[in-house]
N, C-alpha and C positions, 0 to 999 in steps of 0.2 A: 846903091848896091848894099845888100847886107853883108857884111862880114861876121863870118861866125867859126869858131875853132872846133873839131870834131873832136871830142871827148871821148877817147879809147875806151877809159874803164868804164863810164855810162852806156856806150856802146854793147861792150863784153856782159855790163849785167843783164840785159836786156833779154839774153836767151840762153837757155841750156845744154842746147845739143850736140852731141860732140860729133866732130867729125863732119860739121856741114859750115862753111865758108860761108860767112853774110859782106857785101859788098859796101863798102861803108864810103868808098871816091872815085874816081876815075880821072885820069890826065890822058891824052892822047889815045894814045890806044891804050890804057895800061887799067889794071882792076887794083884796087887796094882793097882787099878782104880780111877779116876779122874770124880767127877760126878758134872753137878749143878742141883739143887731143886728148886722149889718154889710151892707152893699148896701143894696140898695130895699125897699120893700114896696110893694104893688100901692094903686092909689088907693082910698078908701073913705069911708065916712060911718059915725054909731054911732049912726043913728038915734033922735036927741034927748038921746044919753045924754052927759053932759061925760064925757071922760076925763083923768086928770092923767098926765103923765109928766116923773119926777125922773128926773135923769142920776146915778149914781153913780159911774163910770169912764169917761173919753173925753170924746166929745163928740157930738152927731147935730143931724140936722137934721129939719123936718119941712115940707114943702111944703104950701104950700098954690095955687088957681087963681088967688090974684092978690099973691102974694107967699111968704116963708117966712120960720121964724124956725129960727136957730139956737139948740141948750142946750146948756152944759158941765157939766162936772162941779160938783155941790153946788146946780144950778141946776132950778128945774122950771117946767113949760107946760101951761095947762091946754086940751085940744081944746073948741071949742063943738061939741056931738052932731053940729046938722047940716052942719059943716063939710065937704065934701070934701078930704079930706089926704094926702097920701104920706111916711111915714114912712122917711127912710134917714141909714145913716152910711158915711163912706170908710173908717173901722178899725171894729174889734170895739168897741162899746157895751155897758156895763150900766146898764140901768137897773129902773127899780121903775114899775110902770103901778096909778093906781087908777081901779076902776072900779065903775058898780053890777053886781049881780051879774045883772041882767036882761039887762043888754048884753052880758056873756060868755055868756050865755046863747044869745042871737040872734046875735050874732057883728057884724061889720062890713056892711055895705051897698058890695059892689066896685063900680067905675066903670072903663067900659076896659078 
């Protein structure tokens, strides 16, 4: 068997787009994705499904309708599914998203 480590920042340089999830593992049912941020993103739900997001470079924030929480870097937050949230950062963000894979499947629930 090969054993090999997945190299995050090799990963992260590999592309530029912000705002689009590249899937870099998968364990069970679960997606390990590599995303970068900067601005908004439109308000949403994940319909039942938790989502985690680790910060690994920068800083973001994530709204929610009756408060928000700020992550930094080395720092992570888990979404409750049904929560309504807007996900945004003022600079460019890396972070890592886990989620199950039913949810990337279905996508978000927009609001607004």
């Amino acid at each position: 068997m090969d054993y090999q480590a997945i190299n995050l920042s090799e990963k992260l340089s590999q592309f530029n787009e912000l705002w689009s999830p590249k899937v870099v593992g998968e364990i069970h049912n679960f997606q390990f994705k590599l995303v970068k941020i900067e601005g908004e993103f439109m308000w949403h739900e994940h319909q039942g499904a938790d989502k985690v997001f680790m910060v690994l470079e920068g800083e973001m924030f994530i709204a929610f309708r009756d408060g928000q929480v700020k992550i930094s870097k080395g720092e992570m937050f888990i979404v409750p599914g049904e929560a309504d949230h807007k996900p945004f950062a003022e600079k460019e963000c890396h972070i890592m998203l886990v989620e199950p894979k039913s949810a990337a499947a279905n996508g978000g629930t927009a609001s607004e």
